[in-house]
PARORO-45305 format. One line per field, with one value per residue (C-alpha): x, y, z. Coordinates in steps of 0.001 Angstrom, whole numbers, plus 500000, padded with zeros to 6 digits. Layout:
x c(X	...)
y c(Y	...)
z c(Z	...)
END
This chain:
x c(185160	185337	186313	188292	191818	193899	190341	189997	187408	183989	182055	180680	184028	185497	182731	182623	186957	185704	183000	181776	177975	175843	178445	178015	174031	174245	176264	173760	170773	172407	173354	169698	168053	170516	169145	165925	164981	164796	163027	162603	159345	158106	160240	163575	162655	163495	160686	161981	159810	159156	162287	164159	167566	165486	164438	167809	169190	169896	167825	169193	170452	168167	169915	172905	173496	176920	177210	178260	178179	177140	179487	176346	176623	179790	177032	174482	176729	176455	172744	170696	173984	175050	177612	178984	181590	184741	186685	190160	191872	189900	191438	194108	196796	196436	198799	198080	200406	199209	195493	194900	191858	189520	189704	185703	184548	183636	181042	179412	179496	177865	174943	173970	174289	172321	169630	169291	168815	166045	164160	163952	162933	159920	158453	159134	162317	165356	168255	169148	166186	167663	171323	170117	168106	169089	169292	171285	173535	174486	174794	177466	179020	179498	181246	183313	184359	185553	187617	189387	190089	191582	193599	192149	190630	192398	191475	189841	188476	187636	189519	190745	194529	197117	197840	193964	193910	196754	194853	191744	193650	195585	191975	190427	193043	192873	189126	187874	184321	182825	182351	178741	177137	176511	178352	179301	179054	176781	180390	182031	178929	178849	182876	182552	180176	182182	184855	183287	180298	177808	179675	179576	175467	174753	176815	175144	172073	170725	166843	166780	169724	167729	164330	165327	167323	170822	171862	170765	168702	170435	168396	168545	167999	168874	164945	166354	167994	164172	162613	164629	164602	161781	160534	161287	157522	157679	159946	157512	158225	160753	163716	163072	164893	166360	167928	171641	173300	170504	171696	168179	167799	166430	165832	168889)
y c(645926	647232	645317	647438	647963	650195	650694	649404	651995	652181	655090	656570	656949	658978	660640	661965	662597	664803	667202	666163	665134	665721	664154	660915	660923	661480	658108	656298	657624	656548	652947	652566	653832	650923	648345	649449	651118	655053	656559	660004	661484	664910	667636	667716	664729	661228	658527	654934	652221	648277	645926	643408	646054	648160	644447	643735	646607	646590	647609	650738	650602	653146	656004	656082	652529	651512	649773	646425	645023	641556	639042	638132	641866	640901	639468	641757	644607	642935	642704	643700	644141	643185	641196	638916	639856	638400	636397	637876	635860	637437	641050	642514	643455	646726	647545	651325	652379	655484	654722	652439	650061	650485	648193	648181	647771	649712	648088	647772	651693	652801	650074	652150	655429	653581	652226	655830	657141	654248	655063	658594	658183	657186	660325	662461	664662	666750	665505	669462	668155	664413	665693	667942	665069	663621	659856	660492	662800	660339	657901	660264	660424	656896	657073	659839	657448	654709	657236	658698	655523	654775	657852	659274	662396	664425	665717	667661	669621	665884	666480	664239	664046	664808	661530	660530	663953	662547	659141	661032	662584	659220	657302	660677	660024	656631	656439	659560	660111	657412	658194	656287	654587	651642	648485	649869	647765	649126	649510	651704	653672	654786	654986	657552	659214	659648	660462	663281	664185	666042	665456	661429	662271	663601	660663	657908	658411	661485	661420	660129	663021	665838	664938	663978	667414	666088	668236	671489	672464	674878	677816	679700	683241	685114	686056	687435	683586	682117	684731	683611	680074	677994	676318	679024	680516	684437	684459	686084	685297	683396	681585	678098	674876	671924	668576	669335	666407	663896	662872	662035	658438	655888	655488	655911)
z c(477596	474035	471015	469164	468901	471660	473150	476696	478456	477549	475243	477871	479824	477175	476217	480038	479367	476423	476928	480494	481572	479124	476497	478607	478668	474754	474712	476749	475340	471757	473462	474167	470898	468965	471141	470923	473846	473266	470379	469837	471234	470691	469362	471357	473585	474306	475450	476889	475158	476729	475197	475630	476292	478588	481044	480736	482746	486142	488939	490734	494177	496670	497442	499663	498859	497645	494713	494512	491345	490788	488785	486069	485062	482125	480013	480162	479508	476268	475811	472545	470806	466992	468270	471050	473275	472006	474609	475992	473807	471191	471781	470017	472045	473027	476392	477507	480485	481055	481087	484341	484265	486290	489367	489479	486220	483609	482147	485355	486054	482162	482567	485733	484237	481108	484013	485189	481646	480907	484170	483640	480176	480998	480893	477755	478252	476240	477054	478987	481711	481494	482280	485458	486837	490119	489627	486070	487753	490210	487517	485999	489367	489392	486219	487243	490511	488471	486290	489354	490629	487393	487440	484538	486202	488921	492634	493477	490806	488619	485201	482763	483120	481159	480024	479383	476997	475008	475192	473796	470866	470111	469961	467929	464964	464981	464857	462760	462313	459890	456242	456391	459149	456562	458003	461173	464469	467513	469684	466686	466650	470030	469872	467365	469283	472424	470410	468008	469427	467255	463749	464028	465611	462050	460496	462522	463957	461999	462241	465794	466777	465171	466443	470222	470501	470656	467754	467294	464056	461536	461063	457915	458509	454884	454147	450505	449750	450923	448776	445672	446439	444740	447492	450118	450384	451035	453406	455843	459383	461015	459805	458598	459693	458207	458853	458516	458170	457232	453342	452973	452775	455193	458727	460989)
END
């Protein structure tokens, strides 16, 4: 369930409807670093840390186990958020024909693929090495089930239908990437995220994107602009690298 207007699948669903897998992990991974349970580790990796978030998440099922969600799950989708869920009366009105729901629940399915995430993160890894691992990828699978049953992908090759693309670029304009992250709830964070991908990373979450490898560094590779700049040193050896994106500031 999301909370804002005309929005009625989760991040990671339509990050997954926009650039596939890894998109998807980025969501979760970003999910758990608001809540407190990711922080960047060494360069280009991710490390899970002890929380509340991270206890809160529910145990995955051994393999070859259907899924069967249990009905406490609604709250705890919910858990180490800004906010509380609003009730249905709450939600704007917000009637989407061509976007089925899902008849399994899709806050169900991304607390699973944020489980997997959590559990692998135990030991240091870049998100390439988290998206290839097993358990994620059949977290992702999961995902992908509850999209097809929605009618959002098609069979057999698993793409997001026409009418979820033109859902995608209706949601896109209506939520552009945020000015500032200053303000902004948890949910329109990871919105924007699934949404825009590595331009709302360097809005949002700048220091934790750049040092857990989500977004690439820029590399500035002109050695006669480092010779002439002040601070550039010689310019002798390889290119040198900077946050793009940061603004400089504090903590994301």
């Amino acid at each position: 369930m999301n909370p804002l207007p005309g929005v009625r699948r989760t991040p990671h669903e339509l990050a997954l409807l926009r650039g596939g897998p890894r998109a998807a992990v980025t969501v979760a991974v970003v999910s758990l670093y608001l809540r407190g349970a990711v922080v960047a580790g060494a360069p280009g990796t991710m490390l899970a840390v002890e929380s509340e978030a991270g206890d809160a998440l529910p145990e995955l099922p051994p393999p070859g186990v259907a899924l069967d969600p249990p009905p406490e799950l609604g709250q705890a989708a919910w858990a180490g958020y800004d906010e509380e869920p609003p009730s249905d009366e709450e939600l704007p009105d917000a009637p989407e024909a061509d976007l089925p729901d899902d008849p399994v629940g899709s806050d169900w399915r991304a607390l699973y693929l944020e489980s997997a995430v959590y559990q692998c993160l135990h030991e240091p890894s870049g998100l390439r090495e988290l998206v290839r691992d097993p358990v994620v990828t059949w977290a992702v699978a999961e995902v992908r089930v509850g999209l097809a049953a929605a009618g959002l992908v098609g069979w057999p090759a698993l793409w997001a239908t026409r009418a979820a693309r033109r859902r995608l670029r209706v949601l896109r304009k209506a939520y552009p990437v945020p000015a500032s992250r200053r303000g902004l709830p948890d949910h329109a964070k990871l919105l924007a995220v699934a949404l825009h991908g590595e331009p709302a990373l360097r809005v949002l979450v700048p220091r934790f994107a750049l040092r857990a490898g989500l977004v690439p560094r820029a590399e500035v590779r002109d050695r006669g602009m480092l010779r002439h700049h002040p601070r550039g040193g010689t310019g002798n050896g390889g290119g040198v690298y900077y946050c793009g994106g940061g603004g400089g500031g504090g903590g994301d």
